[in-house]
PDB file of N, CA, C and O in Angstrom:
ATOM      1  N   UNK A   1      43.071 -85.760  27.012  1.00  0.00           N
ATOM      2  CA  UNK A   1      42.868 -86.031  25.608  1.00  0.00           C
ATOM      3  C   UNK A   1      42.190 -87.382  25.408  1.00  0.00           C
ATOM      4  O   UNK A   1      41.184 -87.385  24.699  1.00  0.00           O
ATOM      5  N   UNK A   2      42.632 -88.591  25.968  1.00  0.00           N
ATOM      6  CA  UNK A   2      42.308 -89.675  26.026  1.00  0.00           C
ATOM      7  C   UNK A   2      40.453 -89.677  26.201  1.00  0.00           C
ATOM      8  O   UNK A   2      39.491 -90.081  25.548  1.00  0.00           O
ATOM      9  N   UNK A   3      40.719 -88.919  27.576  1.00  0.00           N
ATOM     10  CA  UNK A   3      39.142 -88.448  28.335  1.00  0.00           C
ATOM     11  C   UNK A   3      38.095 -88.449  27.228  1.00  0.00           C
ATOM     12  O   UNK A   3      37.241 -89.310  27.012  1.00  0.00           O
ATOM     13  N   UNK A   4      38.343 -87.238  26.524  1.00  0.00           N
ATOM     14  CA  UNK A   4      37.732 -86.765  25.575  1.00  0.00           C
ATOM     15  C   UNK A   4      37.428 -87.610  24.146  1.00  0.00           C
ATOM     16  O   UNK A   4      36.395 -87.598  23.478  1.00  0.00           O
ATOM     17  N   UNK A   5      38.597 -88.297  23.924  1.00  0.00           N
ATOM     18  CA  UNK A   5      38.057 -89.152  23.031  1.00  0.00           C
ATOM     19  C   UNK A   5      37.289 -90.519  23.038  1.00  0.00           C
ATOM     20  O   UNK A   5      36.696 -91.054  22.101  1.00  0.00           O
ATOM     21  N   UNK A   6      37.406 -90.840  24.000  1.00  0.00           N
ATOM     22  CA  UNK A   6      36.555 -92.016  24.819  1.00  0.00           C
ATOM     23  C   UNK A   6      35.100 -91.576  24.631  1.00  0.00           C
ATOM     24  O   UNK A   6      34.296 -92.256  23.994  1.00  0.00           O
ATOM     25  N   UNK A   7      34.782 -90.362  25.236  1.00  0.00           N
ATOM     26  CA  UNK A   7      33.204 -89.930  25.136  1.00  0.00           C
ATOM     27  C   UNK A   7      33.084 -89.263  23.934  1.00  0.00           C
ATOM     28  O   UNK A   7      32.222 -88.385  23.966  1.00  0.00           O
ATOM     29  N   UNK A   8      33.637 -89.386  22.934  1.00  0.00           N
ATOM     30  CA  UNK A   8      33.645 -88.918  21.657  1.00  0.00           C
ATOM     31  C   UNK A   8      33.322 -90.340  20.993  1.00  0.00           C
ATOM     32  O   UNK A   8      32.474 -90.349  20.101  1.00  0.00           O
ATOM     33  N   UNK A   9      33.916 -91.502  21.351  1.00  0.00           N
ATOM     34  CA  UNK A   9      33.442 -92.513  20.814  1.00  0.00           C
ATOM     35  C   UNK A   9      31.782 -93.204  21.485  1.00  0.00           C
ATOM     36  O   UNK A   9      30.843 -93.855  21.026  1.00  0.00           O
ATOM     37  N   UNK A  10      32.163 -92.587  22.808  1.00  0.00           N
ATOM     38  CA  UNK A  10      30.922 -93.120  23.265  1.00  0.00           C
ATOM     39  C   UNK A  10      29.653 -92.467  23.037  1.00  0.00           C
ATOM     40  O   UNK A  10      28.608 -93.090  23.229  1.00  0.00           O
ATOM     41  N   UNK A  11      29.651 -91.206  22.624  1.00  0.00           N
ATOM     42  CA  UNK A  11      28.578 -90.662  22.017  1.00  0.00           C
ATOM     43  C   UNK A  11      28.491 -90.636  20.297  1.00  0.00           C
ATOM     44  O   UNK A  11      27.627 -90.001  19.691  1.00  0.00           O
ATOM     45  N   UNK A  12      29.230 -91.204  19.841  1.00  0.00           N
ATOM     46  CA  UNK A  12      29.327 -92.033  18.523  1.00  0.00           C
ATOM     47  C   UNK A  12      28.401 -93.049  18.372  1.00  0.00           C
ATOM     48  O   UNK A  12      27.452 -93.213  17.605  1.00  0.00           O
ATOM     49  N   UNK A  13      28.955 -93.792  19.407  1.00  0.00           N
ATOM     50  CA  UNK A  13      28.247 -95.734  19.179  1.00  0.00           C
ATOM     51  C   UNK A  13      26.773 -94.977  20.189  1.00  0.00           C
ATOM     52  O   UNK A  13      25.840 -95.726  19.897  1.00  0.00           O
ATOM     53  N   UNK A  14      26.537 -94.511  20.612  1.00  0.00           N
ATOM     54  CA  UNK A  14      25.081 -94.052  21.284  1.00  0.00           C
ATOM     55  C   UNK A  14      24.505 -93.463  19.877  1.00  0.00           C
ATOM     56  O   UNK A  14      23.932 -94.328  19.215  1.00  0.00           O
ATOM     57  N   UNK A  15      24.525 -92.708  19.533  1.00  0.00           N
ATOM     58  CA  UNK A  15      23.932 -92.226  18.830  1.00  0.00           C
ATOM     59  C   UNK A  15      23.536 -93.590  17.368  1.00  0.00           C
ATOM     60  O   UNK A  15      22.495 -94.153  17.028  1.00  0.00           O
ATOM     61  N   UNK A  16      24.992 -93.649  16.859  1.00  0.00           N
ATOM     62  CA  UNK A  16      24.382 -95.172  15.917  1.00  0.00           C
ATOM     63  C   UNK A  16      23.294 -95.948  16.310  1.00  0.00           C
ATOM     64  O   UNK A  16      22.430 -96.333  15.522  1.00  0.00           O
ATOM     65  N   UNK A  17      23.309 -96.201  17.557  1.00  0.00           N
ATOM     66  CA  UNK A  17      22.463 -97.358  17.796  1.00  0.00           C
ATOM     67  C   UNK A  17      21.015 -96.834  18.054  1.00  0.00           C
ATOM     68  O   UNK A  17      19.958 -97.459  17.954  1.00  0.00           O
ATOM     69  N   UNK A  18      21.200 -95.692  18.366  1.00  0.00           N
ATOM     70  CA  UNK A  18      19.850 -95.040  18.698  1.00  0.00           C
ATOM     71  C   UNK A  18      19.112 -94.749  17.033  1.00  0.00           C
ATOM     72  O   UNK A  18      17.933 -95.027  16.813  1.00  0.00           O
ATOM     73  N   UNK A  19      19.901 -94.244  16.130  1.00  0.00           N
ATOM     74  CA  UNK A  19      19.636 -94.302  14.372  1.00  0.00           C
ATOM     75  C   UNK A  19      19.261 -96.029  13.867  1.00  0.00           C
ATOM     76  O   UNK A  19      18.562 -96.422  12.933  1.00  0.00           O
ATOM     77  N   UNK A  20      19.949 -96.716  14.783  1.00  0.00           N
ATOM     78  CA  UNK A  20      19.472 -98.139  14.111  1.00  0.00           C
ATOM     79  C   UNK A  20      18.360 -99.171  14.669  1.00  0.00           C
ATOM     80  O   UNK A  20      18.026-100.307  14.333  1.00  0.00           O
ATOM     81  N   UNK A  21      17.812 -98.006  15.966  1.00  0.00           N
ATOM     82  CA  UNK A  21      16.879 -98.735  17.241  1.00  0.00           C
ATOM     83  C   UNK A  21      15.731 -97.942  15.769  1.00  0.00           C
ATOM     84  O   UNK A  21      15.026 -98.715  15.122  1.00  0.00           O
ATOM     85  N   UNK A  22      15.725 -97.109  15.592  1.00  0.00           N
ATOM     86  CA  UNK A  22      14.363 -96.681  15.012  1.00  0.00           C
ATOM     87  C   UNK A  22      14.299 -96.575  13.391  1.00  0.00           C
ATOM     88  O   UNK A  22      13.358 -96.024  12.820  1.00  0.00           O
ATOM     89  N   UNK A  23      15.190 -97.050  12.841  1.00  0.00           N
ATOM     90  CA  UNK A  23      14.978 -97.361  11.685  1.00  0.00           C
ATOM     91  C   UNK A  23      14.860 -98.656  11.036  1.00  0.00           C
ATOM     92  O   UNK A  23      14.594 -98.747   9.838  1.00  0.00           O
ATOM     93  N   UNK A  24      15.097 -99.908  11.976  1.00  0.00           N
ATOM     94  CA  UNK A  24      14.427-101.250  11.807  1.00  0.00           C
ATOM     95  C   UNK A  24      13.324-101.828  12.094  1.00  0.00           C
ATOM     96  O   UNK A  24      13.039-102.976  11.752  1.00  0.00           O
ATOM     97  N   UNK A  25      12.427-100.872  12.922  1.00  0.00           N
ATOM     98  CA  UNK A  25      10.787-101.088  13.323  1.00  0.00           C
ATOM     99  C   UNK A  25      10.168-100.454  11.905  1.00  0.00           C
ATOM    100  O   UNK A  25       9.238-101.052  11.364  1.00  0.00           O
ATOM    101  N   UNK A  26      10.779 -99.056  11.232  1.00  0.00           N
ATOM    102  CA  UNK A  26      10.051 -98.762   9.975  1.00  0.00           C
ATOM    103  C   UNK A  26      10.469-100.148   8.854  1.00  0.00           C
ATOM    104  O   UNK A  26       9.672-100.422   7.956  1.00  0.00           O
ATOM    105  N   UNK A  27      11.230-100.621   8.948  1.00  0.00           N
ATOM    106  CA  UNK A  27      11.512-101.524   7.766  1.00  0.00           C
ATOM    107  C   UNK A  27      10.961-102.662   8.238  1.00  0.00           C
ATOM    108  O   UNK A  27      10.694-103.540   7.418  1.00  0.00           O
ATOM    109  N   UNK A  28      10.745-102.829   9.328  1.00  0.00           N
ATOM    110  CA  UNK A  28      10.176-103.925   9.912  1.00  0.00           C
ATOM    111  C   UNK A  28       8.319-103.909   9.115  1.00  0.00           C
ATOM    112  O   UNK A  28       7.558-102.987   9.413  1.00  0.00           O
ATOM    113  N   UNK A  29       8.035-104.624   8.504  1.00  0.00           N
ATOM    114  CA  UNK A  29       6.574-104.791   8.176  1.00  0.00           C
ATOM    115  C   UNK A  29       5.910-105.980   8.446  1.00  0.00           C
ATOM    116  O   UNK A  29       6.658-106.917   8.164  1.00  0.00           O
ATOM    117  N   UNK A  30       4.616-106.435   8.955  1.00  0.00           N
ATOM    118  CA  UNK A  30       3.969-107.244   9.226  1.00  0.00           C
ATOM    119  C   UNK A  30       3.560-107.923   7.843  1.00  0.00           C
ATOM    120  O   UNK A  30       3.466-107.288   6.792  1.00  0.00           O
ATOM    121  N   UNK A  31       3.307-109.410   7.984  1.00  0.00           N
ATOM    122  CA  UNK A  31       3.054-110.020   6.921  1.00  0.00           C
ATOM    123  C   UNK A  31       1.718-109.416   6.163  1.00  0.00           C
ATOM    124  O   UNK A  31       1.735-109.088   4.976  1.00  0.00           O
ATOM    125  N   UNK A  32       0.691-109.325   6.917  1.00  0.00           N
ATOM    126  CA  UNK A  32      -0.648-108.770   6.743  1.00  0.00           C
ATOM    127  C   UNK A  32      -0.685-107.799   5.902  1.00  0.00           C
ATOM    128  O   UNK A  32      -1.418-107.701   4.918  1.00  0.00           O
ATOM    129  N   UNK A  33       0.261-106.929   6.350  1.00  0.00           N
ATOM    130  CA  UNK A  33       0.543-105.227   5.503  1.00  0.00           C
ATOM    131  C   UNK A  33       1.338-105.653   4.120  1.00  0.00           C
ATOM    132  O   UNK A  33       1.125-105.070   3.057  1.00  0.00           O
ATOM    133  N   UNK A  34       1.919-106.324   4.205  1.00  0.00           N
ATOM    134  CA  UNK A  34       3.009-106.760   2.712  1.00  0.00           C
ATOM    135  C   UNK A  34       1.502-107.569   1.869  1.00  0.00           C
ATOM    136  O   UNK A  34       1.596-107.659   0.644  1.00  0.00           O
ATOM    137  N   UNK A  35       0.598-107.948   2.326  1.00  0.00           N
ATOM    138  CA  UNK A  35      -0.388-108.561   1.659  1.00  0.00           C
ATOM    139  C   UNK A  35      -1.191-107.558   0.770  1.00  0.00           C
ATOM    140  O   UNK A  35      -1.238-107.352  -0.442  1.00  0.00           O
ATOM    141  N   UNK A  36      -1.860-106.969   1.967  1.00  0.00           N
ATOM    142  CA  UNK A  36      -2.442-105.756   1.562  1.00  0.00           C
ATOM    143  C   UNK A  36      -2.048-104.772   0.190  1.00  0.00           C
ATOM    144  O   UNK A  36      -2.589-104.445  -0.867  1.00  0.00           O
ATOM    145  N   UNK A  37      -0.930-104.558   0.814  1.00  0.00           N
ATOM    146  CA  UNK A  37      -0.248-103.711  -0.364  1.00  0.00           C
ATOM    147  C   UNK A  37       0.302-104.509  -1.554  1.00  0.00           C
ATOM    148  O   UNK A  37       0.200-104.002  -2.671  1.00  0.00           O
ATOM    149  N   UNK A  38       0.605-105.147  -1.480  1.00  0.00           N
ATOM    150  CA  UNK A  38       0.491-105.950  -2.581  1.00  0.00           C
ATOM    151  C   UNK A  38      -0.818-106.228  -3.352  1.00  0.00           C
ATOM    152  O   UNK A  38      -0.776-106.447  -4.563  1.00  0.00           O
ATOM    153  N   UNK A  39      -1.956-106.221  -2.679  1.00  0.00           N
ATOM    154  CA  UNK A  39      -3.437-106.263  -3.487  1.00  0.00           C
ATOM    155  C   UNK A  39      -3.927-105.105  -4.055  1.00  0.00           C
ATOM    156  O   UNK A  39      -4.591-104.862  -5.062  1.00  0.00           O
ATOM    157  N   UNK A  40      -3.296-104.255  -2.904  1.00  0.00           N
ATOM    158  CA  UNK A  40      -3.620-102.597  -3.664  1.00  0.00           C
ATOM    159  C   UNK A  40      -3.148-102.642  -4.788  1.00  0.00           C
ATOM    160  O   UNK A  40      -4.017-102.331  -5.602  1.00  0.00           O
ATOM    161  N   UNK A  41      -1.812-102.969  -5.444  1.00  0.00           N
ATOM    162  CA  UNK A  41      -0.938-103.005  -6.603  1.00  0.00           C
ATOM    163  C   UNK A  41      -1.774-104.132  -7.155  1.00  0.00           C
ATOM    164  O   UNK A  41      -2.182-103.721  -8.242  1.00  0.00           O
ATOM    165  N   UNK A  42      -2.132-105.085  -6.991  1.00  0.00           N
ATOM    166  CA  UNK A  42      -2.791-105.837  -8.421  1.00  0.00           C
ATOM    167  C   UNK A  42      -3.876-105.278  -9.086  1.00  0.00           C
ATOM    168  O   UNK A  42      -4.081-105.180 -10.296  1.00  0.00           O
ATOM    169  N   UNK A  43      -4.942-104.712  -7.566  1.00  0.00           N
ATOM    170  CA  UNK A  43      -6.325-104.145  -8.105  1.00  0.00           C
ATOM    171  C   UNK A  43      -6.106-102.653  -9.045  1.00  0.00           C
ATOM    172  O   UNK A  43      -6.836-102.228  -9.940  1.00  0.00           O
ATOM    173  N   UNK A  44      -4.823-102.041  -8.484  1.00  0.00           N
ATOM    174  CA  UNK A  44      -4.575-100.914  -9.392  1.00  0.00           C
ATOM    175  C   UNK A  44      -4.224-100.717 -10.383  1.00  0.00           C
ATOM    176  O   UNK A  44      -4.496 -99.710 -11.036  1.00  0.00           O
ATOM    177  N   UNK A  45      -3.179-102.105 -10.912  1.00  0.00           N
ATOM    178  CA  UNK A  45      -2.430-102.722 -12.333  1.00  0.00           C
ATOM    179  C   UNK A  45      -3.982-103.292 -13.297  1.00  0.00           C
ATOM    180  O   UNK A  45      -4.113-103.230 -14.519  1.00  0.00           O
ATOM    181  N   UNK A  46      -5.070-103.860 -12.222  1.00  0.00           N
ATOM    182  CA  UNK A  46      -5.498-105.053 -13.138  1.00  0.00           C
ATOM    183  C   UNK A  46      -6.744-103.321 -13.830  1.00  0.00           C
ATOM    184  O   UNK A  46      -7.084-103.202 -15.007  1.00  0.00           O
ATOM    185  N   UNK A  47      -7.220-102.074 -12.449  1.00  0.00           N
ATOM    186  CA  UNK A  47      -7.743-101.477 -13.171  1.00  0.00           C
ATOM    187  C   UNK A  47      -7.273-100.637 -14.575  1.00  0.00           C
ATOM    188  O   UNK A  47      -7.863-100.715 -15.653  1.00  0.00           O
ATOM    189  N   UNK A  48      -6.347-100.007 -14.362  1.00  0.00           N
ATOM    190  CA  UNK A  48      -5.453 -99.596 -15.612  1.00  0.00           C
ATOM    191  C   UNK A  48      -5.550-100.291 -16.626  1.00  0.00           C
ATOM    192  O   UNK A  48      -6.030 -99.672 -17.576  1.00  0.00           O
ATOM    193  N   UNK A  49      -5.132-101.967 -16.941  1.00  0.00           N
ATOM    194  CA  UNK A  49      -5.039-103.028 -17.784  1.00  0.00           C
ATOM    195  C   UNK A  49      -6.299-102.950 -18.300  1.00  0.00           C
ATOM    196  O   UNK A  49      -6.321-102.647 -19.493  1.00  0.00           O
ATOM    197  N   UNK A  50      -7.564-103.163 -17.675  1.00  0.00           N
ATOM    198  CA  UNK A  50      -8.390-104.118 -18.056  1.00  0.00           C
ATOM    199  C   UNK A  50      -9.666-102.734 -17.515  1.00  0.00           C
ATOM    200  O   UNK A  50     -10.846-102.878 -17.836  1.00  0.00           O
ATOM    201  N   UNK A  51      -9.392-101.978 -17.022  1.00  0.00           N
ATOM    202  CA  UNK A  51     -11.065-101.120 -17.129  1.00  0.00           C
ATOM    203  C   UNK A  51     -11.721-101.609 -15.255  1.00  0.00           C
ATOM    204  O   UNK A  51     -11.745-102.704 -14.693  1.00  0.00           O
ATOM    205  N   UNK A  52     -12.136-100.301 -14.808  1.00  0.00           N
ATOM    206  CA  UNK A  52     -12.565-100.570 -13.397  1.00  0.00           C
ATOM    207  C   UNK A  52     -13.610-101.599 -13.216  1.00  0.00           C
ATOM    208  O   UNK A  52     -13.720-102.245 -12.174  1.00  0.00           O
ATOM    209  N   UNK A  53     -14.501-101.767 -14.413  1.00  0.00           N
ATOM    210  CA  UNK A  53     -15.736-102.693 -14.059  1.00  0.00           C
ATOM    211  C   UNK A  53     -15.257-104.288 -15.051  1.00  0.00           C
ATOM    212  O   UNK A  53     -16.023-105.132 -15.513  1.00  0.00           O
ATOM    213  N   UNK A  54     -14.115-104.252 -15.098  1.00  0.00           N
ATOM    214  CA  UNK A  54     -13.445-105.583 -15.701  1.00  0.00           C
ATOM    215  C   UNK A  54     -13.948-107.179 -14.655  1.00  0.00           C
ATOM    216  O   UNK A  54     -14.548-107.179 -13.580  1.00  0.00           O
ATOM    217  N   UNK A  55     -13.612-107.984 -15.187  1.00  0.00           N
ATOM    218  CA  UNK A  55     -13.873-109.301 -14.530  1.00  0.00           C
ATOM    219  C   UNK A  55     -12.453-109.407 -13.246  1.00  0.00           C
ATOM    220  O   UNK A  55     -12.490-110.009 -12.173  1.00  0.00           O
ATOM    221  N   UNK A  56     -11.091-108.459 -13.937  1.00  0.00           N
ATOM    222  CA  UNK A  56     -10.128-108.601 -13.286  1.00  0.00           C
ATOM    223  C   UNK A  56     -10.135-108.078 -12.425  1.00  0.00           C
ATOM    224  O   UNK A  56      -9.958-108.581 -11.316  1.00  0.00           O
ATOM    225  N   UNK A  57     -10.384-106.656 -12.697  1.00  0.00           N
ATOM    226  CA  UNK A  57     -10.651-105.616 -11.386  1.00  0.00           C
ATOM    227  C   UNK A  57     -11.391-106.298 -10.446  1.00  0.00           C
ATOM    228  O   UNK A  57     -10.850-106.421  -9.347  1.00  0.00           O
ATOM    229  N   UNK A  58     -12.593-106.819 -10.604  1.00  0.00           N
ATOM    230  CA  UNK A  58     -13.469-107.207  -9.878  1.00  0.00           C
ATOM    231  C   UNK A  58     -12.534-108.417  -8.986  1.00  0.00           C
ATOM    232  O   UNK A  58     -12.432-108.163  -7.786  1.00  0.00           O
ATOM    233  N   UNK A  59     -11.885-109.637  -9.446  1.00  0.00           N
ATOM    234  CA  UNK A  59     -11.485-110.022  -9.108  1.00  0.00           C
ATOM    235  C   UNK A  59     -10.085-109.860  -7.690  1.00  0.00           C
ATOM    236  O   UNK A  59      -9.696-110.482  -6.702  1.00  0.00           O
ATOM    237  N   UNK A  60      -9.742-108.496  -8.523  1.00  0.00           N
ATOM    238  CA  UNK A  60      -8.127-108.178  -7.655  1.00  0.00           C
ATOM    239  C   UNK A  60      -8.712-107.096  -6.769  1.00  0.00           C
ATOM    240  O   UNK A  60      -7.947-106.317  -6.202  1.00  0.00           O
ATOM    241  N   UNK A  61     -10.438-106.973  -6.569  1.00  0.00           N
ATOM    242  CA  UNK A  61     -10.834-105.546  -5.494  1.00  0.00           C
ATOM    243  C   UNK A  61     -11.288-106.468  -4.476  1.00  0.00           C
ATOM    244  O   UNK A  61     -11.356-105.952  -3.361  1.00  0.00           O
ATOM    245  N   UNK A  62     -11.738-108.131  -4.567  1.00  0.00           N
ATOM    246  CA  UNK A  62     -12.325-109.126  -3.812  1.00  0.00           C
ATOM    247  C   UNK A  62     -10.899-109.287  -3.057  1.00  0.00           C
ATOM    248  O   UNK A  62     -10.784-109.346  -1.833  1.00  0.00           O
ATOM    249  N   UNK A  63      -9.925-109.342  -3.906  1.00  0.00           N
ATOM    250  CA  UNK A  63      -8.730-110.103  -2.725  1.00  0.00           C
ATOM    251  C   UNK A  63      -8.247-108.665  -1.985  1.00  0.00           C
ATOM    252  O   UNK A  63      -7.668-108.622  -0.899  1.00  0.00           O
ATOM    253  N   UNK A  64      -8.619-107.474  -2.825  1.00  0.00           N
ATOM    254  CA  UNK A  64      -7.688-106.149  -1.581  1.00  0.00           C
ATOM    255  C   UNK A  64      -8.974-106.245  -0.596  1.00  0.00           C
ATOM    256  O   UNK A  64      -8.675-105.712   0.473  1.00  0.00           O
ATOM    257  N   UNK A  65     -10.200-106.703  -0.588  1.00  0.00           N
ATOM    258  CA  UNK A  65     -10.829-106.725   0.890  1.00  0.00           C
ATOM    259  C   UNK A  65     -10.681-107.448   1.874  1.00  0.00           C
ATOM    260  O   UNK A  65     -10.725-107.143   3.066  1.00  0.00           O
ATOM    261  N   UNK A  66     -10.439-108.768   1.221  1.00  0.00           N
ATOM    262  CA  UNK A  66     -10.098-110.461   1.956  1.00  0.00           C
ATOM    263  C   UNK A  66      -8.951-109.867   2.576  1.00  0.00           C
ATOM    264  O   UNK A  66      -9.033-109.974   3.800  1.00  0.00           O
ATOM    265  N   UNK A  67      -7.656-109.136   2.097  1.00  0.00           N
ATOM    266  CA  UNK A  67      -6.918-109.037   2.721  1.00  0.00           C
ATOM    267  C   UNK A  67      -6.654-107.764   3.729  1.00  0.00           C
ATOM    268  O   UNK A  67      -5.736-107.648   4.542  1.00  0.00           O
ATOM    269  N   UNK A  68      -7.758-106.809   3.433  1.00  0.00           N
ATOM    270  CA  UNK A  68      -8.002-106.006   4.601  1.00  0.00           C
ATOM    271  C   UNK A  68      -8.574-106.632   5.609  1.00  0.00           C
ATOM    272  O   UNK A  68      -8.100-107.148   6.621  1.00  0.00           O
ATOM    273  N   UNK A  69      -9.352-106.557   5.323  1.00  0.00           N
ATOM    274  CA  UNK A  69     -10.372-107.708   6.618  1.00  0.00           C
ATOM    275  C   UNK A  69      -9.498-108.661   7.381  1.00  0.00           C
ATOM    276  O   UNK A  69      -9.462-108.630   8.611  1.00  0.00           O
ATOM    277  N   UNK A  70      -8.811-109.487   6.686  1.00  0.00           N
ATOM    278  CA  UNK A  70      -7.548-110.190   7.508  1.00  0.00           C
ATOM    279  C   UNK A  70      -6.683-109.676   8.479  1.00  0.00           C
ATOM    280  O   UNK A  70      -6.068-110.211   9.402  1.00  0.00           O
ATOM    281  N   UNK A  71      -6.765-108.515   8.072  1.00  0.00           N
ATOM    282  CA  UNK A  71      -5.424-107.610   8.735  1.00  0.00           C
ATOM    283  C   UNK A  71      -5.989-106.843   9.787  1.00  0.00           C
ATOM    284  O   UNK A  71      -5.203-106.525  10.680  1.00  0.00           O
ATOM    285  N   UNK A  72      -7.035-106.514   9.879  1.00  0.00           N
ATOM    286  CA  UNK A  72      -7.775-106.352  11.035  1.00  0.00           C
ATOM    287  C   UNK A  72      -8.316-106.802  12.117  1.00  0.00           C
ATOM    288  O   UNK A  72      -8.951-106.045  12.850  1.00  0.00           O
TER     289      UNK A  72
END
């Protein structure tokens, strides 16, 4: 009985850790990528706001390239 529950725990804590080995590399993000996407969201807020051929747009489509290009 003992036997059995031992490798009942031990394929418990295996398995957790194996759920927590691969779900902190997805949450894990590079600074570069948090940039990026973040520019995607201004250039997409500022087109909505202000019209695709706006001074803003124009402005927030210069920084989603600066920050592609960076990230590459």
């Amino acid at each position: 009985m003992l036997k059995n529950a031992s490798r009942f725990v031990f394929a418990l804590l295996l398995g957790a850790g194996m759920i927590a080995a691969t779900v902190v590399p997805a949450q894990a993000e590079r600074p570069c990528e948090r940039r990026v996407r973040q520019a995607e969201m201004n250039y997409r807020n500022a087109v909505r706001h202000h019209g695709e051929r706006s001074r803003q747009a124009e402005h927030y489509r210069h920084e989603l390239e600066s920050a592609r290009a960076r990230c590459h």
